[in-house]
C-alpha positions as CSV (number, residue, x, y, z in Angstrom):
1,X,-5.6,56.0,-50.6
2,X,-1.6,55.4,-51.3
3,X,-0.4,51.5,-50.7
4,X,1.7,53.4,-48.7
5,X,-0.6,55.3,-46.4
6,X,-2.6,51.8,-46.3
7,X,0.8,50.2,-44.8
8,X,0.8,53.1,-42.3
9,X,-2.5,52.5,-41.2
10,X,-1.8,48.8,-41.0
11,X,0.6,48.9,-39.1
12,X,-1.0,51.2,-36.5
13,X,-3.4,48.8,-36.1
14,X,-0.9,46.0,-35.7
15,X,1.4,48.2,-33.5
16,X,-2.0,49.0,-31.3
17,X,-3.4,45.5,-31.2
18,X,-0.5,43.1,-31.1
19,X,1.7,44.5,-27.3
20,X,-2.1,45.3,-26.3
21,X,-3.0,42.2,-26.3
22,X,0.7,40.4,-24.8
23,X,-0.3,43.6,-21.7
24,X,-3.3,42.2,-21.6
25,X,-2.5,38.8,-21.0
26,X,0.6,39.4,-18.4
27,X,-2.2,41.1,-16.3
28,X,-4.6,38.9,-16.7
29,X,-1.8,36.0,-15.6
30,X,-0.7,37.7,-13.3
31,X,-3.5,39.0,-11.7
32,X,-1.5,42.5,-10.6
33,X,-2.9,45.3,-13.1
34,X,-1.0,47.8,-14.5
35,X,0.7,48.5,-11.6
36,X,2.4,44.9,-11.9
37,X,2.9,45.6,-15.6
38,X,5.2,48.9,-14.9
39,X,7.0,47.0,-12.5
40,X,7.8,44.8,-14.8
41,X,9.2,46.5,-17.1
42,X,12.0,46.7,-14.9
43,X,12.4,43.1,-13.5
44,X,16.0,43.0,-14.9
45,X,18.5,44.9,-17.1
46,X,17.1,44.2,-20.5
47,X,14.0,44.6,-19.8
48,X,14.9,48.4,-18.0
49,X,16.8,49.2,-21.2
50,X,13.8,48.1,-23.5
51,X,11.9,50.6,-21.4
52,X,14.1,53.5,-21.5
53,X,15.1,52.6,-25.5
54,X,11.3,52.8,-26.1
55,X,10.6,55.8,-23.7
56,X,13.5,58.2,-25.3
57,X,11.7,57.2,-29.0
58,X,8.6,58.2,-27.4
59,X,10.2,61.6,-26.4
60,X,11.9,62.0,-29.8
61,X,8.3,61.3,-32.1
62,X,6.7,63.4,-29.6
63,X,8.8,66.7,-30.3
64,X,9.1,65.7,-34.1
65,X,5.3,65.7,-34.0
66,X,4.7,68.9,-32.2
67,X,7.3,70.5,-34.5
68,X,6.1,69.4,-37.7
69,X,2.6,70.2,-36.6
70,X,3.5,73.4,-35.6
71,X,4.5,74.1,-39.3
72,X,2.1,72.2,-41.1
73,X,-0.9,73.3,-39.1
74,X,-2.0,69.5,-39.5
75,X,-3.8,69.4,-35.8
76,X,-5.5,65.8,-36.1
77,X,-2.2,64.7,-36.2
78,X,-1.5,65.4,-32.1
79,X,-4.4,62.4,-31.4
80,X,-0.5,60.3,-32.3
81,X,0.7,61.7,-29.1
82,X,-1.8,60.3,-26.7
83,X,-1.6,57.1,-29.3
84,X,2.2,57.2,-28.4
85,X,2.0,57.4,-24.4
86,X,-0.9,54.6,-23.9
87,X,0.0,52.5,-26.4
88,X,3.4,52.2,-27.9
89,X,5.6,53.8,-30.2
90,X,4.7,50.7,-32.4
91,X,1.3,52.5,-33.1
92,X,2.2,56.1,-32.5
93,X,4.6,56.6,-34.8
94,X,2.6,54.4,-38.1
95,X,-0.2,56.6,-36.8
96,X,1.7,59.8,-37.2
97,X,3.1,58.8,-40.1
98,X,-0.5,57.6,-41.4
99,X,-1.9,61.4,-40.7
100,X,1.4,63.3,-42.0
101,X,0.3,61.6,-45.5
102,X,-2.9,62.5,-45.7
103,X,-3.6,65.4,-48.9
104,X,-3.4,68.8,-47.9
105,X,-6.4,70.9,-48.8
């Protein structure tokens, strides 16, 4: 494997670990659930913009990935979807980017 596909991959982890575990601990704080965590997201202007900055990149990867999937034919790389919606772009797009690498056969 590439240094650079081993970067990819590390930062997917990273990207999936690190916000999980900051979610984790405002609902564990905070005793509210996800629920609590969606709301807030949008406790004050910055925080609104973060989401909607983060939500449009989610968007954006999400129709790059179908599109290049659709031409490459590399299906395991949709699991970066999901990866994108219920985690972060910080581990979708790594992940993607960690699949689009891989040797074609």
């Amino acid at each position: 494997m590439s240094p650079l596909r081993l970067a990819y991959l590390a930062l997917a982890l990273w990207g999936a670990i690190h916000p999980m575990y900051w979610f984790l601990r405002h609902m564990r704080e905070t005793g509210s659930g996800l629920s609590g965590l969606i709301d807030a997201w949008y406790v004050n202007a910055s925080t609104t913009g973060l989401t909607w900055d983060l939500t449009i990149a989610a968007v954006a990867l999400t129709l790059w990935i179908l599109a290049e999937t659709r031409v490459r034919r590399n299906w395991r790389a949709l699991i970066a979807i999901p990866a994108t919606f219920c985690i972060g772009v910080s581990c979708g797009l790594p992940l993607y980017l960690f699949l689009r690498t891989a040797q074609v056969r």
